[in-house]
Residue, then its C-alpha position, 0 to 999 in steps of 0.5 A: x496102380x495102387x493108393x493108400x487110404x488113411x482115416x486122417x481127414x486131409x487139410x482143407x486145402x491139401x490139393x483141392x484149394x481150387x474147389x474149396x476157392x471155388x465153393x466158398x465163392x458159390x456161396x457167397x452168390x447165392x442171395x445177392x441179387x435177392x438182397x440188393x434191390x429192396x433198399x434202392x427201389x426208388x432209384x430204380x423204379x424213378x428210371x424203370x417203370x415197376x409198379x407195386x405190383x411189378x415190385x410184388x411179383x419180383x419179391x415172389x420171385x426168389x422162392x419159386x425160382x428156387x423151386x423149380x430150378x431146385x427140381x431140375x437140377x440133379x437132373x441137369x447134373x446127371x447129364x453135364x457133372x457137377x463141375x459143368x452145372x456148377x459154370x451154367x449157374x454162375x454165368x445164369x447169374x452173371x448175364x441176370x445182374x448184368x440184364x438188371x443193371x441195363x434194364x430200360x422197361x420192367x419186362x428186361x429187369x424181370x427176364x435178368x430177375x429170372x435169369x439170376x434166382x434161377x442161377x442161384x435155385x441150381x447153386x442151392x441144390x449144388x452145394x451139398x454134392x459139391x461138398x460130398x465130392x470134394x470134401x467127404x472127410x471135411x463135411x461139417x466143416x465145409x458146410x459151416x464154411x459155405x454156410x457163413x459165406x451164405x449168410x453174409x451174402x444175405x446182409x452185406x449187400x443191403x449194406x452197400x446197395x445204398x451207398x452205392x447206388x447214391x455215390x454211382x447210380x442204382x446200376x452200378x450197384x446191382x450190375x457190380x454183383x455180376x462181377x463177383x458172380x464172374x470171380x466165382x466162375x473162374x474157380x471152376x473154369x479152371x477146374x473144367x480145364x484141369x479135369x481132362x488132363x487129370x483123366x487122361x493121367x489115371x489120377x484117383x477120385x477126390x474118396x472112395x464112397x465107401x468113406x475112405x480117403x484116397x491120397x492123391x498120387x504125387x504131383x496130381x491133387x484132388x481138384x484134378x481128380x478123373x471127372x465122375x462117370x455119368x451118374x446111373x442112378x437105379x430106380x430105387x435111388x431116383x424115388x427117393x421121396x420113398x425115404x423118411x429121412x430125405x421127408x425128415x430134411x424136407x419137413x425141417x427145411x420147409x418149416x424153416x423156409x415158412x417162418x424166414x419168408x414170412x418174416x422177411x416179408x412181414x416182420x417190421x410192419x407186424x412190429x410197428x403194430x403190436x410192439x409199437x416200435x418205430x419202422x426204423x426200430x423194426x427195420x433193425x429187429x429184422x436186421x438181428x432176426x437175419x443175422x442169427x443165422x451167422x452163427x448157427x451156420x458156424x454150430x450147426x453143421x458142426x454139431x451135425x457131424x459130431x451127434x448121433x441123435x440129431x433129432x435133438x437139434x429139431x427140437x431145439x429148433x422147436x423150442x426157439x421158435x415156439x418161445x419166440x413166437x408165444x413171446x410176440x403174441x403175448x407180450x410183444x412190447x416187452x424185450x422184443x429182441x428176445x423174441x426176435x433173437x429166438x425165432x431167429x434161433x428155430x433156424x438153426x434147421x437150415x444150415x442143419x439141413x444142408x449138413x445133413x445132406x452131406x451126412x446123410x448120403x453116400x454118394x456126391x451123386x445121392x446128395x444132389x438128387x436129395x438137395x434137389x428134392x429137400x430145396x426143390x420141394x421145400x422152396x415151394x412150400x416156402x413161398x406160401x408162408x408170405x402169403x399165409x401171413x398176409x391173407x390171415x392178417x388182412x381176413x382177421x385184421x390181427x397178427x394173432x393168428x399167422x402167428x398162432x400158425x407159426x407156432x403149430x407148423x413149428x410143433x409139427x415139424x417135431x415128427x421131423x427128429x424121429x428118422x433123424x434120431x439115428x444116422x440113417x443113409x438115404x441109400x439104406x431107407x431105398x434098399x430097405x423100401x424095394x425090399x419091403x415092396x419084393x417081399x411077399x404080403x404073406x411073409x411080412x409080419 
């Protein structure tokens, strides 16, 4: 049976409108249960007995999840698919908002927590491949695509958790992003039951990994595409620390993973101290801080699949954050949401890297073991840029030097650009370091 290829990206929805659905929705779930607590804590913790400290673990929470969950995933994928992965997640998700919302002591609201960052660290770690499977011609697009829906999962849900939990009660609002998690999953229900039928019909994969489009036969669209065989991976692909460029995208994620987290955590209290402003005025820098991530996920992924020399954006990166960190150590009091919006601007590296990982691959089956490794890795070293800031603080009793570090693990991630000045596949850095490790030390060099 023969297929036509053609160089024409198809349209978005040209037979795959299920699985850009069903994408988009994933996105949109990624950070809801994270956001939507911390403005309705009196609410919950006058019903459910959380102290401080059972505040703190859960704020730790998201991160660690990410990590560990983030690691685990390619493997998981390799023995159920994408598509099986992709379901298991949002029903962790939809079972942890629904454990919160019912939750009657703090052991079941941390269990339903776990339950939920831990369906959201296997989403993380889904996109890029799921993007790379159903999208290989549209990959800048569908990453700024997802990458939006990501964002505005980040800030809406601050926006509604307050009025909300006032109108109907604190477990109405966080038991009604269980529900969204449940429309995300009919997507890819409905895939789950189309893919067999597909398989049995003979239908063409959704491209050929050579890059190459296959055009779907008459009748049969891309969302119905034979499931993937089990993904073989060969030693050489399963080490794939072994590449500089999947260390590259771990460094730039990390970097960036560092500065969000400890602002997250610390920024409007540092306000209050060294600008001086009121916590309501704080609170609203770190509202803009969050939002600048809006419209790099739009720049970002776009620029990534258009420029050869992506090291440029790393150093963009470099250069907001380094201004904008220089601009609160030195004078904080003046034009701080200068300051804010440039640090908020160094994130640009995040959308970026998810692009890259797409980009940067040849298979959807690569691209899950480097979104595993790249998030997996880079979460955890996330996680210690809160307590970085506070220990520093609370030892120098000065905001100082957390953001004098800051400003070195920006500078330092500038290494980061040199494997990404060149549109290197993770695939080619493995073959080339198993052939290094065949080749004789008396013939190298």
């Amino acid at each position: 049976m023969s297929t036509m290829t053609t160089d024409k990206p198809l349209p978005l929805w040209a037979g795959r409108t299920m699985a850009l659905l069903g994408i988009v929705l994933v996105a949109a779930n990624l950070r809801t249960a994270v956001t939507a607590v911390s403005p309705i804590t009196a609410q919950i913790t006058s019903d459910v007995a959380i102290d401080t400290i059972g505040l703190g673990v859960i704020g730790m929470l998201p991160p660690i999840c990410f990590a560990v969950f983030g690691l685990l995933t390619p493997r998981v994928i390799r023995n159920l698919g994408l598509e099986s992965t992709t379901v298991i997640a949002l029903a962790a998700m939809i079972i942890g908002n629904g454990l919160r919302a019912a939750s009657a002591d703090y052991a079941l609201f941390l269990t339903g927590s776990v339950l939920a960052f831990a369906g959201m660290g296997i989403g993380n770690v889904l996109l890029p491949p799921l993007v790379k499977r159903y999208f290989p011609d549209r990959i800048g697009v569908m990453t700024t695509i997802y990458a939006t829906a990501l964002a505005f999962s980040t800030f809406v849900p601050p926006l509604f958790a307050g009025p909300v939990a006032d109108a109907s009660g604190w477990r109405v609002s966080l038991g009604v992003w269980g529900v969204v998690a449940f429309i995300g999953l009919l997507p890819w229900l409905s895939l789950r039951v189309r893919r067999p039928r597909a398989e049995a019909s003979g239908a063409p994969t959704p491209a050929a990994e050579s890059g190459s489009l296959e055009a779907p036969q008459a009748g049969i669209g891309v969302d119905e595409a034979p499931a993937a065989p089990a993904i073989t991976l060969s030693g050489a692909d399963a080490q794939v620390w072994r590449s500089p460029v999947a260390w590259a995208l771990l460094t730039i994620f990390a970097v960036s993973g560092i500065s969000a987290y400890a602002m997250f955590a610390w920024m409007p209290r540092m306000l209050v101290d060294i600008a001086g402003l009121t916590p309501l005025a704080a609170g609203s820098m770190l509202s803009l801080y969050g939002l600048m991530v809006l419209p790099l996920g739009l720049l970002a992924p776009a620029l990534a699949a258009r420029l050869q020399n992506v090291g440029i954006l790393v150093y963009l990166s470099v250069g907001f954050f380094v201004v904008g960190y220089l601009g609160l150590l030195m004078v904080p009091a003046t034009a701080t949401w200068l300051w804010v919006s440039m640090a908020g601007l160094g994130q640009i590296t995040f959308p970026l890297t998810f692009a890259l990982i797409g980009l940067r691959t040849r298979s959807h089956e690569m691209a899950g073991v480097l979104s595993g490794f790249v998030q997996g890795v880079g979460y955890g070293i996330a996680a210690l840029g809160p307590l970085m800031f506070s220990v520093l603080s609370q030892l120098t009793g000065s905001w100082t030097p957390p953001l004098i570090v800051l400003v070195v693990v920006s500078v330092l991630s500038l290494v980061a650009a040199i494997p990404l000045r060149r549109p290197i596949m993770v695939e080619d850095d493995l073959a080339r370091s198993v052939e290094l490790r065949r080749t004789p030390a008396s013939t190298i060099g």
